[in-house]
C-alpha positions in Angstrom: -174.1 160.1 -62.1 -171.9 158.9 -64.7 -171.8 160.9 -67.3 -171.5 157.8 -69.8 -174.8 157.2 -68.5 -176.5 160.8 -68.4 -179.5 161.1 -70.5 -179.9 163.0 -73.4 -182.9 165.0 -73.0 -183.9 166.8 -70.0 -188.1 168.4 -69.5 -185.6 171.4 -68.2 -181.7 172.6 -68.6 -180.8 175.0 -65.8 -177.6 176.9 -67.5 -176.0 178.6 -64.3 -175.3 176.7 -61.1 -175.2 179.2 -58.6 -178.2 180.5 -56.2 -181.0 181.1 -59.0 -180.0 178.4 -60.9 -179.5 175.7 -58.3 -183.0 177.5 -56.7 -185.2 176.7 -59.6 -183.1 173.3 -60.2 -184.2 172.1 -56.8 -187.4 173.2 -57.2 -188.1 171.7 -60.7 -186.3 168.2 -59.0 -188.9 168.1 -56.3 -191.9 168.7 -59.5 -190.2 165.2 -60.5 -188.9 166.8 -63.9 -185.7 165.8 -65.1 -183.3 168.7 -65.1 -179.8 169.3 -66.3 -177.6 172.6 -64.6 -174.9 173.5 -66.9 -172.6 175.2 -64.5 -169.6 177.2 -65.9 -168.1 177.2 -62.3 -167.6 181.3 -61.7 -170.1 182.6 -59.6 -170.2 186.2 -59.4 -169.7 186.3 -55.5 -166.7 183.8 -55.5 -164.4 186.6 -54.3 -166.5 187.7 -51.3 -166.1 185.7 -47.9 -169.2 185.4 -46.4 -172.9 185.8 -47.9 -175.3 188.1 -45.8 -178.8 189.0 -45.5 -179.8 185.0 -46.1 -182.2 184.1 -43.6 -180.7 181.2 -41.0 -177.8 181.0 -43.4 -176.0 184.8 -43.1 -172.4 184.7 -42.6 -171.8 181.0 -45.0 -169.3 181.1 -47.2 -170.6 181.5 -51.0 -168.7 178.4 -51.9 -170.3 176.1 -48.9 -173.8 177.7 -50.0 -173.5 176.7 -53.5 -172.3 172.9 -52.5 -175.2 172.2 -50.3 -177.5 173.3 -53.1 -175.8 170.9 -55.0 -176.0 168.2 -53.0 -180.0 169.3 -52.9 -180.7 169.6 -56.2 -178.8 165.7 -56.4 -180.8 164.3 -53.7 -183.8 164.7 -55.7 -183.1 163.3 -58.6 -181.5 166.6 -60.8 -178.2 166.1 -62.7 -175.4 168.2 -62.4 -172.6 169.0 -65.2 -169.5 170.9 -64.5 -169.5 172.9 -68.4 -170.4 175.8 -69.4 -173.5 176.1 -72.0 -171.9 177.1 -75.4 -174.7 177.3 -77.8 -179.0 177.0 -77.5 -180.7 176.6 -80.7 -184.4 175.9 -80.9 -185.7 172.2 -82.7 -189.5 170.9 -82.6 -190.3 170.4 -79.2 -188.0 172.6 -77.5 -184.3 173.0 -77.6 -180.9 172.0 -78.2 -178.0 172.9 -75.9 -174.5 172.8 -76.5 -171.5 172.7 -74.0 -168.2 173.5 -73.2 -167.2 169.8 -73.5 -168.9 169.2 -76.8 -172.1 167.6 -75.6 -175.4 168.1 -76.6 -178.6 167.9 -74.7 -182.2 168.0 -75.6 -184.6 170.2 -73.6 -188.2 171.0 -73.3 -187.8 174.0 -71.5 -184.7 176.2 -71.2 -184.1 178.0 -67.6 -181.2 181.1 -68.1 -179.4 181.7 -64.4 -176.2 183.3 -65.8 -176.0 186.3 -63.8 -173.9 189.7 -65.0 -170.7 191.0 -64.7 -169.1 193.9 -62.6 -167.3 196.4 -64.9 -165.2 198.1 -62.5 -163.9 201.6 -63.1 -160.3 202.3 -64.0 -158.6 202.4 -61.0 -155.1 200.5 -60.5 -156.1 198.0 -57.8 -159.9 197.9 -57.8 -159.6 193.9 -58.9 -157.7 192.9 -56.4 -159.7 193.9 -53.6 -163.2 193.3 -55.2 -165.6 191.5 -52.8 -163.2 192.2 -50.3 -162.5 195.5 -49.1 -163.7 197.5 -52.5 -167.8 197.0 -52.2 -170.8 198.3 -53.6 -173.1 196.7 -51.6 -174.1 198.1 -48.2 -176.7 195.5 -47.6 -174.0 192.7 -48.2 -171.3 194.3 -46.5 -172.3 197.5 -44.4 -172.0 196.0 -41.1 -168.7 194.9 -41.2 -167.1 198.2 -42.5 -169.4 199.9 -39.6 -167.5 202.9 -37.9 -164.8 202.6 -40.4 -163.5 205.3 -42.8 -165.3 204.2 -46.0 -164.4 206.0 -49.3 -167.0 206.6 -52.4 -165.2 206.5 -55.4 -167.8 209.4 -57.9 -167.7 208.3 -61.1 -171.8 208.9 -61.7 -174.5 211.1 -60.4 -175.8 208.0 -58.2 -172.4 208.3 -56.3 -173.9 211.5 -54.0 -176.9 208.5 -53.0 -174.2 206.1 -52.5 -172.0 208.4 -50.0 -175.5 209.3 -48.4 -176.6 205.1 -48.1 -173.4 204.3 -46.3 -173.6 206.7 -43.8 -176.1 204.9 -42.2 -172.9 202.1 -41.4 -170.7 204.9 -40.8 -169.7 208.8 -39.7 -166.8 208.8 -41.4 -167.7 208.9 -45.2 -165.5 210.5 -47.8 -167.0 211.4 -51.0 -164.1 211.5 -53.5 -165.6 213.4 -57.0 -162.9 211.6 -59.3 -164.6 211.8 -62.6 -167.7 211.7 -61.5 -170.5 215.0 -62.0 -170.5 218.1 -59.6 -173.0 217.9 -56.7 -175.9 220.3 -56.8 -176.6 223.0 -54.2 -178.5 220.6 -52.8 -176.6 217.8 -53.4 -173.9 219.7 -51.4 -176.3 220.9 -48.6 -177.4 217.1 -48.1 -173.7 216.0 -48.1 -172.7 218.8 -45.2 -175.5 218.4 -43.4 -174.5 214.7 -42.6 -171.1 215.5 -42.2 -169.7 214.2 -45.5 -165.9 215.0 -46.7 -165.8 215.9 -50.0 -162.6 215.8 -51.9 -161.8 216.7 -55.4 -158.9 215.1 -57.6 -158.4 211.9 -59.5 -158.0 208.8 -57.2 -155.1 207.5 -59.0 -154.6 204.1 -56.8 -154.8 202.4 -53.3 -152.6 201.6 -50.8 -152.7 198.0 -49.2 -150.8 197.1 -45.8 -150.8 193.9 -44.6 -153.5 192.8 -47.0 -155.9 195.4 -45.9 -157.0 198.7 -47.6 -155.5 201.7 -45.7 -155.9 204.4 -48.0 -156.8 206.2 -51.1 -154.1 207.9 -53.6 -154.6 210.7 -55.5 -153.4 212.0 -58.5 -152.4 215.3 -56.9 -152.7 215.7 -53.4 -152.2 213.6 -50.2 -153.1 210.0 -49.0 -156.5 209.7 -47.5 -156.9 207.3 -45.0 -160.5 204.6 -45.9 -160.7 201.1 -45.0 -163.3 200.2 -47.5 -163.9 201.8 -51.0 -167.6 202.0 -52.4 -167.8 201.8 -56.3 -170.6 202.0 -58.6 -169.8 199.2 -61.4 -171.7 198.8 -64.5 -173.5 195.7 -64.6 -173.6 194.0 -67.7 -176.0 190.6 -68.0 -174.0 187.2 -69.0 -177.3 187.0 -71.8 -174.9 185.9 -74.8 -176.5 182.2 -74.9 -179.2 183.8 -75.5 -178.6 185.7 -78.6 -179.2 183.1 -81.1 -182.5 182.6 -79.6 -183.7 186.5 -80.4 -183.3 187.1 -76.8 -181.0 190.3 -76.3 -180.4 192.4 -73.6 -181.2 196.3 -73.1 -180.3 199.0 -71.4 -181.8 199.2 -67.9 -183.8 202.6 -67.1 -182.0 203.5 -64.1 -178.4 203.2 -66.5 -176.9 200.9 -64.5 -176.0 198.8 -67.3 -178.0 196.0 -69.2 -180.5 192.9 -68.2 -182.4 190.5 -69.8 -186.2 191.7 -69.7 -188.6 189.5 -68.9 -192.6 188.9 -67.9 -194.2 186.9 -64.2 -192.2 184.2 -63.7 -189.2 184.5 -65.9 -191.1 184.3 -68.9 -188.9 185.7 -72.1 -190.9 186.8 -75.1 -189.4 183.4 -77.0 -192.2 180.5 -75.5 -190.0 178.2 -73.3 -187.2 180.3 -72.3 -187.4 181.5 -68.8 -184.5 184.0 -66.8 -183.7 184.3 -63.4 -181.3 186.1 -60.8 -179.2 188.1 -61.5 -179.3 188.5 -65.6 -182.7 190.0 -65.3 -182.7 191.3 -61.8 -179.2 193.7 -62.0 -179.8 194.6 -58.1 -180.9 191.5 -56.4 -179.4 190.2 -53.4 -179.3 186.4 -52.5 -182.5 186.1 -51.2 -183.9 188.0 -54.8 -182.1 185.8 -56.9 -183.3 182.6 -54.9 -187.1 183.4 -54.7 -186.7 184.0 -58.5 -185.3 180.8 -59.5 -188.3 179.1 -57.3 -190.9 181.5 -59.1 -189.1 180.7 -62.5 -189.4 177.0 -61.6 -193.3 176.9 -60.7 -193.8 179.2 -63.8 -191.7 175.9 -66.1 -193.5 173.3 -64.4 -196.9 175.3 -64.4 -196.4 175.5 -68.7 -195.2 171.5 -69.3 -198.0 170.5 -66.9 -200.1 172.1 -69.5 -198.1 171.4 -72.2 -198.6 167.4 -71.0 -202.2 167.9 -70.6 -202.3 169.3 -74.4 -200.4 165.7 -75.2 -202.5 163.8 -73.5 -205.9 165.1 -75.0 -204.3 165.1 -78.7 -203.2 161.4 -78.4 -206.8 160.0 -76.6 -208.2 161.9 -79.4 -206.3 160.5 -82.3 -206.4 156.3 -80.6 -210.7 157.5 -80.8 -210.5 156.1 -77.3 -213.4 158.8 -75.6 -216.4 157.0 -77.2 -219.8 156.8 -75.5 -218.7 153.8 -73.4 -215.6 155.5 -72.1 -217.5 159.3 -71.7 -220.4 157.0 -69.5 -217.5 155.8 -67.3 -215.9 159.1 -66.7 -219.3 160.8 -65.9 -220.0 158.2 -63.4 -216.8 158.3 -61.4 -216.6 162.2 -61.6 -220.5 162.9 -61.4 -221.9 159.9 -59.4 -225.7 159.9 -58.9 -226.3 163.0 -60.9 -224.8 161.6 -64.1 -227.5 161.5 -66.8 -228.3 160.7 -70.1 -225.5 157.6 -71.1 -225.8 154.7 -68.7 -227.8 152.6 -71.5 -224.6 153.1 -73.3 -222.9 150.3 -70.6 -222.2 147.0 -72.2 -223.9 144.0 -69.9 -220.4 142.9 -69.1 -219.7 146.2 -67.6 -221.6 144.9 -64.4 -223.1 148.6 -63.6 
């Protein structure tokens, strides 16, 4: 669409374009609401080459996903908008959104798809290889580290589970304390048992050779050999357009970092704002973040489709159009022979 042309108000703006987003976009499209995505164009996975764990889909590239759910969401009718939202601010009837181009657009319903972002610990080098051969994820990357010496960087007391989880992909794990806590007795016990390395020190870089992770460097001490590094990030949700809504993010109870909170569906505690993916859901893979754009979606249509019924009874009420010649017609076509009571009410002209 020309964006001359677009429209100016929209029953639902999408603000993220990625899997949640585009999700609940197509899913709204196919409701026959007119929705706006708002895409900033940096999806959290864009460094990773392949998505796993998506049913019929696993091994796409991110990319290719996210431009045959555009080409969706377009095919039924949804408009799509290559800037960022900059600003949301609530007006009678619903909101207005801002963007990174200076528009503004009118909506009825505001859907939040922003994701988070991966706060990487201090390491000289963890960037570079993020998505690539530094993971977090064994569920999205597991099997193709399998059998290789993977590396858990400790900087928490979840880094003992996460030596422990990728195991399961591997025999050769090396737990490398860093900064992280102590193990327990047990802790230790669990570690040994399945065959673990421990190593104590400061991981102070890595070594790359020919564009490939080959070891860990220490501070003091020698190379270790690993072909994939595990690291726990913090994960902070992208909730700023939110704020001057009243809609902040908190800390999440496991410490993992922060998320938007929300109720069935999405629901926010502000009527009409709705999150999904990965800014309320900190841990969910692709298939998470995509059933919760569709549940966010039936949850916005489920609430105008009220909200249009609500309309619909105020203004028959205010034109006095559901007299006693209109309520005999209605009782007729929904009650048929066991209507009562009206029927004299039937002008001659009616023909019944």
């Amino acid at each position: 669409m020309n964006t001359e042309e677009m429209p100016e108000e929209f029953d639902v703006v999408v603000v993220g374009g990625a899997t949640a987003g585009l999700s609940g976009a197509l899913t709204l499209s196919r409701a026959r609401r007119s929705v706006l995505v708002l895409d900033s164009g940096q999806p959290r996975n864009a460094p990773a080459a392949a998505a796993h764990g998506l049913l019929t889909r696993d091994g796409a590239a991110p990319q290719d996903l996210l431009r045959a759910g555009r080409t969706e969401v377009a095919l039924y009718g949804g408009t799509l908008l290559q800037e960022g939202a900059t600003s949301v601010r609530r007006t009678d009837g619903g909101f207005v959104v801002g963007t990174q181009g200076g528009r503004t657009f009118r909506a009825r319903r505001l859907l939040v798809a922003t994701g988070l972002t991966d706060e990487l610990p201090e390491v000289p080098g963890l960037w570079a290889r993020w998505g690539r051969d530094v993971l977090h994820c064994p569920y999205c990357h597991g099997w193709e580290v399998r059998d290789k010496p993977i590396g858990v960087l400790g900087t928490s007391a979840a880094s003992v589970h996460q030596a422990l989880l990728f195991r399961q992909w591997s025999p050769r794990v090396t737990l490398f304390l860093h900064n992280g806590p102590e193990p327990s007795e047990e802790q230790w016990e669990r570690l040994a048992a399945r065959g673990i390395e421990v190593v104590r020190g400061e991981v102070a870089g890595l070594d790359i050779t020919d564009d490939a992770l080959s070891a860990v460097r220490l501070a003091e001490g020698p190379r270790i050999p690993v072909e994939a590094l595990v690291v726990a990030p913090r994960f902070v949700a992208r909730s700023e357009i939110l704020a001057g809504l009243g809609v902040d993010p908190v800390e999440h109870p496991m410490g993992m970092g922060t998320y938007v909170p929300c109720g069935p569906g999405g629901a926010t505690e502000v009527p009409g704002v709705y999150v999904a993916g990965n800014v309320t859901d900190l841990m969910g893979g692709l298939p998470a973040v995509q059933a919760s754009g569709v549940a966010a979606a039936a949850a916005i249509n489920a609430d105008l489709v009220n909200a249009d019924a609500d309309e619909a009874v105020a203004r028959r009420r205010s034109a006095q159009v559901f007299g006693p010649v209109n309520e005999t017609l209605v009782c007729e076509r929904v009650l048929g022979d066991r209507r009562h009571g009206l029927e004299s009410m039937l002008p001659p002209e009616s023909g019944r």
